[in-house]
PANULO-500610 format. One line per field, with one value per residue (C-alpha): residue number from 1; residue in one letter; y, x, z. Coordinates in Angstrom, 2 decimals, padded with zeros to 5 digits. Layout:
<atoms>
seq: [NUM;...]
type: [a;...]
north: [Y;...]
east: [X;...]
up: [Z;...]
</atoms>
This chain:
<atoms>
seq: [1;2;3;4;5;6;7;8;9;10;11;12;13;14;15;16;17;18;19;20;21;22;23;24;25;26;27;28;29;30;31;32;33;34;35;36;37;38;39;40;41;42;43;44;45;46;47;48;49;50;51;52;53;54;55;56;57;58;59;60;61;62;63;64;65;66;67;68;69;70;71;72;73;74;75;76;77;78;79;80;81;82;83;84;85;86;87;88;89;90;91;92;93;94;95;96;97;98;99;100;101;102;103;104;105;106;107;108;109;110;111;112;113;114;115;116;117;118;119;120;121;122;123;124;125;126;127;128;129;130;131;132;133;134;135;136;137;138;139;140;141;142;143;144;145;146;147;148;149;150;151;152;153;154;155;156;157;158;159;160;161;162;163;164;165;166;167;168;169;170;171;172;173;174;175;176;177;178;179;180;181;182;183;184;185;186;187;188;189;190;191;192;193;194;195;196;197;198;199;200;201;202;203;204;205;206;207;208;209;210;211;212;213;214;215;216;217;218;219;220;221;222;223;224;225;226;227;228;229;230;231;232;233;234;235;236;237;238;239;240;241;242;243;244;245;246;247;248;249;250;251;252;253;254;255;256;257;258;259;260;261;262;263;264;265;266;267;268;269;270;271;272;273;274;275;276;277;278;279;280;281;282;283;284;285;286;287;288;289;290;291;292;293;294;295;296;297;298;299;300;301;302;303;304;305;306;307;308;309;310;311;312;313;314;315;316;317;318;319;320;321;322;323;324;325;326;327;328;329;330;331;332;333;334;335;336;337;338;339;340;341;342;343;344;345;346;347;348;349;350;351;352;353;354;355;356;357;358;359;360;361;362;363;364;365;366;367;368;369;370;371;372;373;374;375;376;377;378;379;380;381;382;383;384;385;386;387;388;389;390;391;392;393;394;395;396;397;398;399;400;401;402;403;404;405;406;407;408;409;410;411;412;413;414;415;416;417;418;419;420;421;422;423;424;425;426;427;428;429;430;431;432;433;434;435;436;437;438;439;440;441;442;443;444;445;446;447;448;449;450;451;452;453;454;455;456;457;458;459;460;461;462;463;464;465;466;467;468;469;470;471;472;473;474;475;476;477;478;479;480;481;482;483;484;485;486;487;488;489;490;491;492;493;494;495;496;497;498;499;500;501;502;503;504;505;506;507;508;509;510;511;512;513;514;515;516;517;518;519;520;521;522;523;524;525;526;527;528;529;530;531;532;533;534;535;536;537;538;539;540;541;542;543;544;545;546;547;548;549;550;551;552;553;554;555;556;557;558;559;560;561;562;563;564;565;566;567;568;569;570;571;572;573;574;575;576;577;578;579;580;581;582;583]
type: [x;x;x;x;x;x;x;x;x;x;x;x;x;x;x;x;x;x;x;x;x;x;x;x;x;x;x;x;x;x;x;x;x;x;x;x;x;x;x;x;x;x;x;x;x;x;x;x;x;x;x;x;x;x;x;x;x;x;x;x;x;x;x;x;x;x;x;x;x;x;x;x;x;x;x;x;x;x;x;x;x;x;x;x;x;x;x;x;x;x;x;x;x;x;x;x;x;x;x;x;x;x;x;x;x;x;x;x;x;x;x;x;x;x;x;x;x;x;x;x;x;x;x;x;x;x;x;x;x;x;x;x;x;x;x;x;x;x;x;x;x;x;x;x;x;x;x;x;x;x;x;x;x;x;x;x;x;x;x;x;x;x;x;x;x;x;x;x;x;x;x;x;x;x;x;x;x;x;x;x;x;x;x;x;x;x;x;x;x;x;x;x;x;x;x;x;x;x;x;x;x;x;x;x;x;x;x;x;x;x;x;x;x;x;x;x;x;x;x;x;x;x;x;x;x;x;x;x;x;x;x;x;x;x;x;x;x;x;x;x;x;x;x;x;x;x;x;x;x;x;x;x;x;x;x;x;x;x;x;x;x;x;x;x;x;x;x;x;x;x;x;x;x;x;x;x;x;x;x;x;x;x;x;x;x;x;x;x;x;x;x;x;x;x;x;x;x;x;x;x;x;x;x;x;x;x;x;x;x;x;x;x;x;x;x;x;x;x;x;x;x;x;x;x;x;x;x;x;x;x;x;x;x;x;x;x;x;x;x;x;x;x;x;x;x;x;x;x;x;x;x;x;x;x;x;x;x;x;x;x;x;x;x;x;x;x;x;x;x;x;x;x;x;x;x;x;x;x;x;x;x;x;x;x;x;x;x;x;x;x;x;x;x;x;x;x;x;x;x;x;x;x;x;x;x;x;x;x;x;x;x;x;x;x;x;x;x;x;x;x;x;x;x;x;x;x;x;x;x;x;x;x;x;x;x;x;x;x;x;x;x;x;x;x;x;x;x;x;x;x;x;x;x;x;x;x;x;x;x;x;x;x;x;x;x;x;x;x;x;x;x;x;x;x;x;x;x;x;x;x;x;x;x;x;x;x;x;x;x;x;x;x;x;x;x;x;x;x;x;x;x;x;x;x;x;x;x;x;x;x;x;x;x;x;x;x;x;x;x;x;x;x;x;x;x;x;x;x;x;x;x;x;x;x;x;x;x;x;x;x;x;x;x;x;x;x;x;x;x;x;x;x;x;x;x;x;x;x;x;x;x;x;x;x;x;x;x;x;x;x;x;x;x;x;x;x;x;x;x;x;x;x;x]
north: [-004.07;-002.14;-004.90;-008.32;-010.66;-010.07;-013.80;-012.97;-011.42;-013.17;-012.77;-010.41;-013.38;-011.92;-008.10;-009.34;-011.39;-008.31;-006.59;-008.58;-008.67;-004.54;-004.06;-006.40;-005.70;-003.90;-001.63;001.62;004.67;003.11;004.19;000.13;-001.64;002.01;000.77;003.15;001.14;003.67;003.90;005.30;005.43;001.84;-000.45;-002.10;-001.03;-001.26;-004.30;-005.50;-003.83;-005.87;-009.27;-008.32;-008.19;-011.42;-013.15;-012.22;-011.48;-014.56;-012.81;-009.81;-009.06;-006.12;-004.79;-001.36;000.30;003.98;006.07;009.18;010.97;013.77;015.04;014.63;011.10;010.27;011.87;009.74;006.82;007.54;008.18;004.86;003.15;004.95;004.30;000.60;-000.46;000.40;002.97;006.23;005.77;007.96;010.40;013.97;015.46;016.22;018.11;015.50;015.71;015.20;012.35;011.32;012.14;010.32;007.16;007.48;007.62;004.04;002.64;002.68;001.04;-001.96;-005.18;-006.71;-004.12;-003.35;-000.17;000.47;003.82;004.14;006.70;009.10;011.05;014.47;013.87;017.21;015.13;012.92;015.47;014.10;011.58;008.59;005.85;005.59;003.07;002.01;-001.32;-002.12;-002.49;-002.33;000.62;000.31;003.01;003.54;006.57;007.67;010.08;008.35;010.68;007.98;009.59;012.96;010.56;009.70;005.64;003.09;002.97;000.10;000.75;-001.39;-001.96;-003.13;-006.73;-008.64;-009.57;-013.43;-011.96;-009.35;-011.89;-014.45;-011.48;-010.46;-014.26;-014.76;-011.73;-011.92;-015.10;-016.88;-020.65;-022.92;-024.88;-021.38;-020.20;-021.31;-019.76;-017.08;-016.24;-014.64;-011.79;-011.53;-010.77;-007.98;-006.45;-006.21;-004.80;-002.03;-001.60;-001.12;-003.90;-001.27;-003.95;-001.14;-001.06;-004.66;-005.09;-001.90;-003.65;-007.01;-005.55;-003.99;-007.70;-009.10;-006.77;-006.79;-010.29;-010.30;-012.26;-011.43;-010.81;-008.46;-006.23;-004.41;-003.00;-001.41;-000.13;001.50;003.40;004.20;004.37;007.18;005.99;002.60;003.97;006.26;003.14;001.91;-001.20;-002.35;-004.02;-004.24;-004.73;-001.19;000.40;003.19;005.19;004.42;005.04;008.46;009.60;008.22;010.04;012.96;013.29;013.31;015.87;018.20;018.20;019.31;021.93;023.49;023.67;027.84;027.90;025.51;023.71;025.33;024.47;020.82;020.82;022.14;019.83;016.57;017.65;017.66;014.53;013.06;013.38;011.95;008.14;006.81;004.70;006.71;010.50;011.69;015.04;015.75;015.08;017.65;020.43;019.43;020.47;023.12;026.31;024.63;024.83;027.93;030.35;028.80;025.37;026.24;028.34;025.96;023.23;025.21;027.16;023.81;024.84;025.70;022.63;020.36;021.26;021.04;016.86;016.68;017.83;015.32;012.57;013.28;011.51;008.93;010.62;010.18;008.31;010.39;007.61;009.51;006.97;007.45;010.89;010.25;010.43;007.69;008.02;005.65;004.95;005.36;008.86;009.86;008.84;010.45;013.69;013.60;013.19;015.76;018.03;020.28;019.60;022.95;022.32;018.29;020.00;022.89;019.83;018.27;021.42;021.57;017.65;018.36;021.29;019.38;016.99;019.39;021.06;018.07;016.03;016.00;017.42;015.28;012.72;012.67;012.38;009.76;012.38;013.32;009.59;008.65;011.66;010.74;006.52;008.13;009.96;007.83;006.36;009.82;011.40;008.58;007.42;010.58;011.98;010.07;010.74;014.15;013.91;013.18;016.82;017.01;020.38;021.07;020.81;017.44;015.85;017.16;015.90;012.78;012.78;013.76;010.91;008.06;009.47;008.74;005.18;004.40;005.09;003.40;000.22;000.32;000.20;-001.00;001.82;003.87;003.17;003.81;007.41;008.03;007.02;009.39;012.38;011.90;011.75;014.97;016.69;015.81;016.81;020.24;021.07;019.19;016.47;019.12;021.04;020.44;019.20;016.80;015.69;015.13;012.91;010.97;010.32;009.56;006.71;005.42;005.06;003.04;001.19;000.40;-000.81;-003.35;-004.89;-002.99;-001.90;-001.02;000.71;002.59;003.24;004.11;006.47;008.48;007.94;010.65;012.59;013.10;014.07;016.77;017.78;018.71;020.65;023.06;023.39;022.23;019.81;020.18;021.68;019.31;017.88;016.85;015.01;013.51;012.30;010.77;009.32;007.57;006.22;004.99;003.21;001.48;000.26;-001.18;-003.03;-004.30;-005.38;-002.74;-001.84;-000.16;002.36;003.02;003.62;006.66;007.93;008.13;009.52;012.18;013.18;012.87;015.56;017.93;017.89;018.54;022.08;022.93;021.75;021.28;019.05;018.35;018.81;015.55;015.20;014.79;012.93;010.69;010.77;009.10;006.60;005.52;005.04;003.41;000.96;000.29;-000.01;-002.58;-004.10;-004.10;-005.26;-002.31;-002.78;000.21;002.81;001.87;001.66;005.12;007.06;004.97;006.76;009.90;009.67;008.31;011.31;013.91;012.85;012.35;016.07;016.90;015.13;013.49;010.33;008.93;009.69;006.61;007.51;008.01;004.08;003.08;003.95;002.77;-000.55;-000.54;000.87;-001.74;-004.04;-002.69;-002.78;-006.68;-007.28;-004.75;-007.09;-010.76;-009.85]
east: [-055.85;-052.75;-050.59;-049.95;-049.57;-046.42;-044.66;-042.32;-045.06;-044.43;-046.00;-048.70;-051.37;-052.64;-052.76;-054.77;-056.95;-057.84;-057.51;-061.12;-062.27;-062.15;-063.85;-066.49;-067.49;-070.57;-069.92;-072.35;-070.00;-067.78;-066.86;-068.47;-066.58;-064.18;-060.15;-057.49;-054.08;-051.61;-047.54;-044.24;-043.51;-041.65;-043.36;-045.63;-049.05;-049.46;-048.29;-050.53;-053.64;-052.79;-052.04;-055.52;-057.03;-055.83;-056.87;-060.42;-061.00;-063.83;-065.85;-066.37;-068.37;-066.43;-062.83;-061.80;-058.47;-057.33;-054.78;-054.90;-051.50;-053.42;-056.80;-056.29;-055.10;-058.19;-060.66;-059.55;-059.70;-063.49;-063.90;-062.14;-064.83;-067.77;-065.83;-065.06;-068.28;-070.40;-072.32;-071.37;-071.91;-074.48;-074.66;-073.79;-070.46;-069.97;-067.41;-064.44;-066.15;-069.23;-068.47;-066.60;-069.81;-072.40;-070.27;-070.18;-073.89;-073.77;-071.60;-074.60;-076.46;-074.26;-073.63;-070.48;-067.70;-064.15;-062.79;-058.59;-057.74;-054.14;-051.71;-054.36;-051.59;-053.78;-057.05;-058.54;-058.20;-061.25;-063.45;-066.66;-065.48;-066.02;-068.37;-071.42;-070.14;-074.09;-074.04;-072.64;-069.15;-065.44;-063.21;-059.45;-057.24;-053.71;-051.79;-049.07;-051.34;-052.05;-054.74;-057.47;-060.34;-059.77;-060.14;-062.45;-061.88;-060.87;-057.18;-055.24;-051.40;-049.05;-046.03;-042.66;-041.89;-040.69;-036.68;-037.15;-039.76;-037.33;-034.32;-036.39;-037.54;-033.49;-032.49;-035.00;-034.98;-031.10;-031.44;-029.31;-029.49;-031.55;-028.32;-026.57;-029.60;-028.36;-024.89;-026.46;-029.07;-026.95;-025.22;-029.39;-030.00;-027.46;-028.38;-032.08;-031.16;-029.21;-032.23;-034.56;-036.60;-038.48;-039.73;-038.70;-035.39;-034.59;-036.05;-033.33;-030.90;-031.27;-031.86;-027.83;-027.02;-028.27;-027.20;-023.53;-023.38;-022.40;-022.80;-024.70;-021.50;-019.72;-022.77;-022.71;-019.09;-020.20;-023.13;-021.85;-019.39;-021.84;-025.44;-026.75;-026.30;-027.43;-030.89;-030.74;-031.14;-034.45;-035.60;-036.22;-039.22;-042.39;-044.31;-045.81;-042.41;-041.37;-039.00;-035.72;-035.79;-034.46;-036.82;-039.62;-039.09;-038.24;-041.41;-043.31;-040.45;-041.13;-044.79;-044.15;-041.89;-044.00;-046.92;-047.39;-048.00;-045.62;-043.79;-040.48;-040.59;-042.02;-038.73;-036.24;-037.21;-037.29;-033.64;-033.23;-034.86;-032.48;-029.61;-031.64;-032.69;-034.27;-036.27;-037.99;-036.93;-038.76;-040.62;-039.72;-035.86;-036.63;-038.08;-035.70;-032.56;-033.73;-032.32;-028.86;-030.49;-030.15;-033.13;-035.39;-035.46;-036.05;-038.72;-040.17;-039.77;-040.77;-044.02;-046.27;-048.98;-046.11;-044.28;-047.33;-048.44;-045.20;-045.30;-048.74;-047.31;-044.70;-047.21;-048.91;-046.66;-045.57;-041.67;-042.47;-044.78;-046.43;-046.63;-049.41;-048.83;-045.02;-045.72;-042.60;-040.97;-040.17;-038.55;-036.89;-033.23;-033.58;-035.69;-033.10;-030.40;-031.98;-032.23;-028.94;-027.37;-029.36;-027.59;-024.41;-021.68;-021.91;-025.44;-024.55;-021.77;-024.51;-026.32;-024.26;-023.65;-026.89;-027.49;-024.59;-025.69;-029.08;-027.60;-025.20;-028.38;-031.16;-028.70;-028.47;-025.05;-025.56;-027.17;-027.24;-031.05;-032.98;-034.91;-031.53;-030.67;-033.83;-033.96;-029.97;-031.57;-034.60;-032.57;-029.04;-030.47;-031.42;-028.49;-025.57;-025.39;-026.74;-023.75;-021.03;-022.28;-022.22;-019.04;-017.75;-017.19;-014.79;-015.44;-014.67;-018.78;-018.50;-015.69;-016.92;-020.72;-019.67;-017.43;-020.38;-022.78;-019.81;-019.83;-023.29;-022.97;-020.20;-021.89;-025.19;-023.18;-022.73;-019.14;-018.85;-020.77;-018.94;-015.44;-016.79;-017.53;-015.27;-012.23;-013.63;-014.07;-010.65;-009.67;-011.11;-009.93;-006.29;-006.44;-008.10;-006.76;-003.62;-002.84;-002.40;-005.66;-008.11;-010.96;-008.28;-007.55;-011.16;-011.86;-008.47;-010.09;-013.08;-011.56;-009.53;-012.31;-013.89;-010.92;-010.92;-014.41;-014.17;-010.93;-008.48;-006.46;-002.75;-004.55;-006.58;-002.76;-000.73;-003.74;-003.82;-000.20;-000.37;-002.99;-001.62;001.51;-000.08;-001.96;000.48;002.62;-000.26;-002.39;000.09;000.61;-001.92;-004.60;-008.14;-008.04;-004.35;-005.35;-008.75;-005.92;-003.96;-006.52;-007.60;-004.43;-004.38;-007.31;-006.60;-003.14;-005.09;-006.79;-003.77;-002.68;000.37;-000.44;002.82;002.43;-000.85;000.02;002.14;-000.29;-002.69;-000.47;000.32;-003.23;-004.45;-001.46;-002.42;-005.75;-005.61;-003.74;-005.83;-008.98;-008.84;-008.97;-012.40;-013.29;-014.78;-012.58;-009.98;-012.23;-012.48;-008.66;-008.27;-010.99;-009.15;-005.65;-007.16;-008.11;-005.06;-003.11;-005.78;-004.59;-001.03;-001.47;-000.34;-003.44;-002.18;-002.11;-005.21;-007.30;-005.89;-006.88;-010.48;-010.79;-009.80;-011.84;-015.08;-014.65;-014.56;-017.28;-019.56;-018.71;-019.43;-022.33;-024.58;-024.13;-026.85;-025.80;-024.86;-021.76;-021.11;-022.51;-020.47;-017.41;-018.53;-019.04;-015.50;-013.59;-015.26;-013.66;-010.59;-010.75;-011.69;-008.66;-006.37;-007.49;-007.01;-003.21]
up: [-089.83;-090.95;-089.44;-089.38;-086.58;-084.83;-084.55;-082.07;-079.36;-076.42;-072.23;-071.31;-071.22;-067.74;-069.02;-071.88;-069.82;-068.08;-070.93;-072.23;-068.85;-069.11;-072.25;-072.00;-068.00;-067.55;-064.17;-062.67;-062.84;-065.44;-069.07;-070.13;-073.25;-073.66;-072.35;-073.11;-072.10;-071.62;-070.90;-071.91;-075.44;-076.91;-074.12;-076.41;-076.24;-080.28;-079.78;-076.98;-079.27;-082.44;-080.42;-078.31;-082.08;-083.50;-080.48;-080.39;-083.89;-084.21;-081.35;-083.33;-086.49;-087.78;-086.65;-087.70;-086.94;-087.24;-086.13;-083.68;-084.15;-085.03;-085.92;-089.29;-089.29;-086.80;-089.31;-092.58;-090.31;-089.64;-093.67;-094.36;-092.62;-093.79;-097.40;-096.74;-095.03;-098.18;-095.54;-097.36;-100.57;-102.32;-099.74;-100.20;-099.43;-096.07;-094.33;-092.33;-088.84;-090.34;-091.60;-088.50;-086.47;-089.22;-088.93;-085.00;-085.01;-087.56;-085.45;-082.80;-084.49;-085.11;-082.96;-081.79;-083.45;-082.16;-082.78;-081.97;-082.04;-082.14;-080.37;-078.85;-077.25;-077.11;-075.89;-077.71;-080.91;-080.11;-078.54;-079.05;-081.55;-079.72;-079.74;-077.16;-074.70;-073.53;-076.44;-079.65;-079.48;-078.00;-078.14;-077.62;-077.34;-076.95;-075.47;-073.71;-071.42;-067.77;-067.25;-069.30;-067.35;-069.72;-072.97;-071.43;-070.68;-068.20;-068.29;-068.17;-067.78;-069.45;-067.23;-068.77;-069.69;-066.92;-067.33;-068.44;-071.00;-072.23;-072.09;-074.54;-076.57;-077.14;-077.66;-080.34;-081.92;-082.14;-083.72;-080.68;-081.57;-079.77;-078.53;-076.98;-075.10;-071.92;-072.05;-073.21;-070.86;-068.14;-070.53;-072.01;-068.59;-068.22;-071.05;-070.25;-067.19;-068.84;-071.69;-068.67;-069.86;-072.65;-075.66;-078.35;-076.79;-077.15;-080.54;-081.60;-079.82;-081.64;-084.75;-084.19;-082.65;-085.95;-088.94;-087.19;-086.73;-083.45;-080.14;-076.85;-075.25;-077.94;-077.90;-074.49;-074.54;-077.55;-076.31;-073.90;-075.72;-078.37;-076.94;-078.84;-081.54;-081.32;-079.89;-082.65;-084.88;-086.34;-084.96;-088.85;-087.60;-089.64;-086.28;-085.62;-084.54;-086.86;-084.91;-082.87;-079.24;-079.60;-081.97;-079.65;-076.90;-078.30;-080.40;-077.06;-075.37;-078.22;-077.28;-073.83;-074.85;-077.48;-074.69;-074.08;-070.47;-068.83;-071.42;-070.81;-066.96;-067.41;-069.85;-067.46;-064.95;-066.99;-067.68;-063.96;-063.53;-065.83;-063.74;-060.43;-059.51;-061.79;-059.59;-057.20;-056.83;-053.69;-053.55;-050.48;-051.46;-054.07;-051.91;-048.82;-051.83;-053.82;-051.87;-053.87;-057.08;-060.16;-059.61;-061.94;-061.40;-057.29;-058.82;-060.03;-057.42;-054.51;-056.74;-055.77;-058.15;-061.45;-059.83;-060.36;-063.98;-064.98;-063.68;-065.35;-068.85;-068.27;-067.03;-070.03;-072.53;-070.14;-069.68;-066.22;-063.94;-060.41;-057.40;-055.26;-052.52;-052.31;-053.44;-055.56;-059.71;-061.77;-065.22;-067.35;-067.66;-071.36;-071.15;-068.85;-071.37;-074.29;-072.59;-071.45;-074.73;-076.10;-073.72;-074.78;-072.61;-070.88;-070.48;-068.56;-066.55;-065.28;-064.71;-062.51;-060.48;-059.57;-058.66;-056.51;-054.94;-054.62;-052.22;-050.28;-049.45;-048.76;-046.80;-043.24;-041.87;-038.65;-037.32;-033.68;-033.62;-034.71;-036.57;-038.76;-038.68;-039.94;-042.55;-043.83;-044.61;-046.52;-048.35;-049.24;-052.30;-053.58;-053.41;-053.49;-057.30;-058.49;-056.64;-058.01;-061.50;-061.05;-059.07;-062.51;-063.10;-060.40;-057.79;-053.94;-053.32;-055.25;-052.83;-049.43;-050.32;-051.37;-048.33;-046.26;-047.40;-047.05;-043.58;-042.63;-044.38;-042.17;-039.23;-040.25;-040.85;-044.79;-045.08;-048.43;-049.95;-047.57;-048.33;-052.40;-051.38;-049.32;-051.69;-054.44;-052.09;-051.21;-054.87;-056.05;-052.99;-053.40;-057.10;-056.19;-052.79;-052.53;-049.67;-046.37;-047.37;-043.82;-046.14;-047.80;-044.61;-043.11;-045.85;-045.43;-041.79;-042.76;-045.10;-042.66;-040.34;-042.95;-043.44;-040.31;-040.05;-042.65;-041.12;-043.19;-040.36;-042.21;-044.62;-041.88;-039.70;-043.13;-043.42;-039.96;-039.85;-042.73;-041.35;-038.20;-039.91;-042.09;-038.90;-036.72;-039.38;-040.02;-037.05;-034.52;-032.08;-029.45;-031.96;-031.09;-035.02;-034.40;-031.03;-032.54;-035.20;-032.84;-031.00;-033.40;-035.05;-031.17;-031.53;-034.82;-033.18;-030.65;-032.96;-034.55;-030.72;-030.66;-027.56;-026.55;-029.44;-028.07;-024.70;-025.97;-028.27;-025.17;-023.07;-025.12;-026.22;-022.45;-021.58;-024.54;-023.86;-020.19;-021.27;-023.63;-022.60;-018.84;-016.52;-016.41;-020.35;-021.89;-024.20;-021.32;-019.92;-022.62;-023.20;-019.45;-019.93;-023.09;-021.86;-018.44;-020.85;-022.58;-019.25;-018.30;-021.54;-020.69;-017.03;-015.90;-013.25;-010.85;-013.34;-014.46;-011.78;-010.36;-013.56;-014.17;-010.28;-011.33;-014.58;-012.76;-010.00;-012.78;-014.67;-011.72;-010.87;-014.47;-015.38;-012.23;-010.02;-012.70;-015.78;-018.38;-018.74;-015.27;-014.82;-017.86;-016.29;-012.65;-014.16;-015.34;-012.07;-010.61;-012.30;-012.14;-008.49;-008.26;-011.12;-008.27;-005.18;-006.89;-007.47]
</atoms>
């Protein structure tokens, strides 16, 4: 064993339970007593192998360890043994595989061994250098590569540490007294969060809390301004983890890229990935956006078969994880950081254009339907924070898409995230277009709408007081965007119960609209069914019922006798006409 116990290991009991379930199960169409846990690089599986070895070193005659980084490395582990075990001496030189091979066939003949190969990242490296799995002994491999069936093995992945796991593993490893736990736990929590729960990430991170002396609470400011280069940082463990984060993810990037046939797209698109959610990034999202995407990256999206070997080199070295069900991407927040900051910052703002122009394009521009509806709720989560990011580098796509999805959130009831959106579209449009600018002043009425939603109502009137300012100085005053303005600075008075202000409002829209539109238009239509309202409102019974007549006449003519709308508005003349006859 090239390490020693790790005193700080902590969880995992279950995965190690089924861990010595695997390898000693004896199953038809199996590879028997042959495991290869796999997952992304820093989540522990060295760490898993050695704990797995100190657990259940009585049950085994003979342990042997050796590494796989290469072939090299996995050949001098094989002569080690032969060396060590007494079984080579006296025999002739032999060439490295032959030895590897001659110790393989010993091994066969032994009882009750364990053999850990280590970091069996390219499967070509143990090409028939494996043990028989019929008797004899364990194997246990570890690799970043999913695919354990091409070692070939049962694979057993190795998920990340669960967050009270990951918060002990920070406290202790920070050196947080005993006494402070408890105050500390929350801000351990936060931080966890942030580390994406990765057991090489925590151990850097307490190795930084511990050589600058610092508390729990002092360490995530500084983090965040300086993240590179804290995951740049060695852990300075002498528990099997001899590179920083950085350096352990881009070891395996490095291998993707340097692969002939598709390394450069597999590369391209983990850069994309980078800038998407981390959490699930939908193929369909993907294909649904990539008409807004540079040539080759929709080249390589909408190419299934380039598209698809370019995931598998990824999948490979764990940078990103394939759900078949979901048919979706996962990557980690830290892979996506790393590449990120690898980036020039022409190369991020490119980037960004194209995550942009990802979600202009996949995102529904209506949703009338319940198809579009339906389409717009699959796909908020993939484009909303990956659109503010990218909003960062401010441009006039930026502003109306985010004003487009804060849109859809406000009409599916998600105000809060709305109003978010919606305030930064309006942001970036001011700065770029100026305030009287018609996209400038879409969003404006799309915040105040939102406003207005969440109860805000003088922030939703100071709003469309402005807009319908700005409207009728450059389109005019009877233009249809300077009545829908004043419509609906109507309707938010009437919410505010200034119902004579209203009344005006209406009055004047219903007049405009009848010379522009018609008489029998539906937006005049509309316009009368509105203002019968607000007379209703006022007591102003008489007027009332006399336009609901005139508006329920029209839109019978219009429509049908049996049209909703029709009954709506029967339902309400009705009404009026019971109100007319009690007075």
């Amino acid at each position: 064993m090239p390490y020693e116990r790790n005193p700080y290991f902590l969880g995992r009991n279950e995965l190690l339970i089924d861990l010595s379930q695997k390898l000693q199960e004896t199953n038809p169409k199996r590879y028997n007593h042959r495991v290869a846990i796999y997952g992304t690089g820093g989540v522990g599986k060295t760490q898993i192998a050695i704990e797995y070895v100190y657990r259940h070193e009585k049950h085994y005659n003979d342990i042997y360890w050796i590494s796989a980084s290469d072939q090299a490395a996995l050949l001098s582990g094989f002569q080690d043994i032969g060396e060590k075990t007494g079984w080579l001496a006296g025999i002739a030189a032999l060439k490295p595989v032959e030895v590897a091979r001659a110790v393989i066939a010993w091994l066969r003949l032994q009882e009750n061994w364990l053999l850990i190969i280590d970091n069996l990242d390219d499967v070509s490296v143990a090409d028939g250098l494996l043990p028989a799995t019929q008797n004899g002994g364990h194997t246990l491999i570890t690799t970043r590569n999913p695919n354990a069936k091409n070692i070939p093995a049962e694979g057993l992945e190795i998920p990340l540490l669960s967050e009270n796991d990951s918060a002990d593993l920070l406290c202790i490893r920070s050196d947080i007294m005993e006494a402070q736990l408890a105050t500390s736990r929350p801000t351990a929590n936060e931080i966890v969060r942030e580390l994406g729960y990765l057991a090489l990430a925590i151990e850097n991170a307490a190795a930084f809390i511990r050589s600058a002396n610092l508390n729990l609470i002092e360490f995530l400011p500084i983090y965040r301004g300086s993240r590179k280069q804290i995951l740049s940082r060695p852990s300075g463990s002498k528990h099997a983890y001899p590179h920083s984060i950085v350096v352990t993810f881009l070891l395996s990037f490095d291998k993707v890229k340097s692969d002939p046939k598709y390394g450069r797209q597999a590369s391209i698109l983990l850069q994309l990935l980078a800038f998407l959610n981390p959490d699930e990034i939908l193929i369909d999202f993907l294909r649904a956006g990539s008409a807004g995407l540079s040539d080759e990256l929709r080249e390589i999206i909408d190419d299934k078969f380039i598209f698809h070997e370019a995931l598998g080199q990824l999948q490979q070295f764990s940078l990103i994880r394939k759900s078949r069900e979901k048919d979706s991407i996962v990557i980690h927040r830290l892979i996506q950081a790393v590449v990120r900051d690898e980036l020039s910052k022409a190369e991020v703002e490119q980037y960004c254009r194209d995550v942009i122009e990802l979600c202009y394009s996949a995102f529904p521009t209506s949703w009338e339907s319940n198809e579009t509806r339906e389409l717009g709720r699959k796909f908020q989560n993939q484009v909303m924070e990956p659109a503010v990011e990218a909003a960062n580098i401010p441009s006039e796509r930026a502003g109306i898409t985010l004003g487009r999805i804060g849109d859809f959130l406000r009409k599916d009831g998600k105000w809060k995230d709305a109003q978010r959106l919606n305030e930064d579209s309006c942001k970036i449009l001011q700065t770029l277009l100026g305030n009287e600018h018609q996209d400038t002043l879409t969003s404006m009425e799309n915040l105040a709408l939102t406003y207005g939603d969440r109860g805000k109502l003088q922030d939703a009137a100071d709003l469309q007081e402005r807009v319908l300012e700005a409207r009728k100085q450059t389109l005019g005053e009877e233009h249809p965007s300077t009545l829908t303005a004043m419509n609906n600075l109507a309707l938010t008075y009437r919410l505010q119960g200034k119902l004579q202000g209203v009344a005006g409002l209406q009055e004047r829209v219903l007049e405009a609209t009848k010379r522009t539109l018609g008489e029998e238009h539906p937006s005049t239509l509309t316009a009368m069914n509105n203002l019968a309202w607000t007379y209703e409102a006022l007591e102003r019974t008489g007027q009332a019922l006399s336009l609901m007549q005139q508006c329920t006449d029209r839109t019978k003519q219009v429509l049908g006798e049996n049209h909703a709308v029709v009954s709506d508005r029967n339902v309400t003349l009705r009404r009026l006409i019971e109100k007319s006859r009690s007075l």
